[in-house]
N, C-alpha and C positions, 0 to 999 in steps of 0.2 A: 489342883487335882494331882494325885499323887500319879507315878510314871506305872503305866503296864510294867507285866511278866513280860518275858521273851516269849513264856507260851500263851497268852492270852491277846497277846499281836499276833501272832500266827494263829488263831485261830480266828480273828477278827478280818484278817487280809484273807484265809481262805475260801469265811460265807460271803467276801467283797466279790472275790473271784468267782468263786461258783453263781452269785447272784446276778454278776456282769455279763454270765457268759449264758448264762438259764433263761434269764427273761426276754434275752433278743431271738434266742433259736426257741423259747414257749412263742414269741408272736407269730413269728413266723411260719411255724406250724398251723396254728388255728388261724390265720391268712389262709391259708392253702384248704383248709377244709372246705370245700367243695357244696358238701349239703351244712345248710345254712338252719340255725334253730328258730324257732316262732316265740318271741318274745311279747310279740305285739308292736302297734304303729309307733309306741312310746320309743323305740328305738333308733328311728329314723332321723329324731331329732339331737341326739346325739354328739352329729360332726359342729354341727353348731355350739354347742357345750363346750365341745373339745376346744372349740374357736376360741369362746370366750375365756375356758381353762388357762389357752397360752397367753392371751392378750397380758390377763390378771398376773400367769408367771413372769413375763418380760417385764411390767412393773415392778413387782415385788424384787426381782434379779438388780432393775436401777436402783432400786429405793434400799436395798440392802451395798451395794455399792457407795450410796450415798449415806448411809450411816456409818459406817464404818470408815470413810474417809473423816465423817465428824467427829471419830471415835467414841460415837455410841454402839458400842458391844450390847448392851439390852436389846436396843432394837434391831441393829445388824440379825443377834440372835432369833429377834421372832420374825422376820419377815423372809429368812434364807428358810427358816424352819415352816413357813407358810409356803412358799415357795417349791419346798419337797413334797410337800404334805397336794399341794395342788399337783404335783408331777406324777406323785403314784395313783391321782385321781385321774388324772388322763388317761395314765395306763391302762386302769379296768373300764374307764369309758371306751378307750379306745376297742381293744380287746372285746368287749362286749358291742359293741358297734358292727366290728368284722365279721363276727361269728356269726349273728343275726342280718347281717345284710350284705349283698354284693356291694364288691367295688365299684363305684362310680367311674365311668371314664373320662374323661376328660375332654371338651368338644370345642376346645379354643384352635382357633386358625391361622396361618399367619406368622409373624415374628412373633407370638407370644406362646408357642406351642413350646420350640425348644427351651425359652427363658421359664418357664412352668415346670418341664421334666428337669430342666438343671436342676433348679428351688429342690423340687421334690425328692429326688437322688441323692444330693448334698444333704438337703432333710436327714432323707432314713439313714443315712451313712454314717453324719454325726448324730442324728439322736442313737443311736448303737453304742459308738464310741464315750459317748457323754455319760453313758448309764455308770461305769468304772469311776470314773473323774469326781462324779457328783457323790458314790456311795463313801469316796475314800474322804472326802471332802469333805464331808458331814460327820463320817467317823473320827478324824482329826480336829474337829473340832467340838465336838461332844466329849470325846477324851482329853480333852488337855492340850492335845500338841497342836500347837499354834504355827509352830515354824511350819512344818510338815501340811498344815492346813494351808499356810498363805503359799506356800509353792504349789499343793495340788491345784490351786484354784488360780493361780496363771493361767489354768490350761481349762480348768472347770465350766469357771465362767464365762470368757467370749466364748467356748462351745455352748453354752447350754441357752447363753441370750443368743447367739443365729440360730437354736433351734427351737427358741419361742418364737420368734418374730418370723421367722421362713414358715414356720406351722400357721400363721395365722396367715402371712400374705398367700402360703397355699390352697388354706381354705379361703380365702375371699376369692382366689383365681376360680376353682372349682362351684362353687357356691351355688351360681346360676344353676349347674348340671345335676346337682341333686334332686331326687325326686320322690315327695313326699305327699 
């Protein structure tokens, strides 16, 4: 692949940046809204979706790890690329979830109370940060640059697999408390 302009990387890091910074304060926002839409019961089932969303990401996360140590680049490519593709689906699952339904609280007792809110704060704190990592990640290797890519994804990767598997073990903690 031939190398970017100087201005065609700067305008690639700038929709990286404004996209890193847009869709964690968009969630956040529609979190916080208050009056909740009527979608119907279809939506309740949702966080379950989202469950199986991650499980399916944290595979695809190994299994891309594991081709790529094989140095198969074909499939490294489709399964980082399935992988994405499953992550912006959470998104609007997630998103669509919130809006439509209140937050669940959480009714665990005991030493499994504070081990739940850590999971879950570490959660949102890295799936925040992961959003930059994974967009620059994907751009770098969609574009060519390989070197630029294996360095984002020092940092990509063990974020984005603790915030597959922490999303799941936090909805299996929660689970129970759902109510449908």
């Amino acid at each position: 692949m031939e190398a970017l302009q100087p201005v065609q990387e700067q305008k690639a890091n700038r929709v990286i940046n404004i996209l890193a910074l847009v869709i964690p304060v968009a969630v956040a926002i529609l979190l916080g809204i208050p009056q909740k839409v009527d979608l119907g019961d279809w939506t309740t089932y949702l966080p379950h979706i989202n469950g199986l969303i991650n499980s399916l990401t944290a595979v695809l996360l190994l299994l891309g790890l594991y081709f790529i140590r094989q140095k198969n680049i074909i499939a490294h490519k489709r399964v980082m690329l399935a992988a994405f593709t499953l992550g912006s689906l959470f998104l609007v699952s997630y998103v669509l979830y919130h809006l439509t339904n209140k937050s669940t609280p959480y009714g665990g007792e005991g030493w499994v109370r504070p081990v739940y809110y850590f999971l879950l704060v570490s959660h949102i704190v890295l799936s925040v940060v992961v959003v930059w990592f994974v967009l620059r990640a994907v751009y770098f290797a969609l574009s060519g640059q390989i070197a630029k890519h294996k360095k984002t994804v020092k940092y990509a990767f063990p974020i984005w697999l603790y915030v597959s598997i922490t999303g799941v073990i936090v909805y299996l903690m929660i689970k129970p408390y759902y109510i449908h």
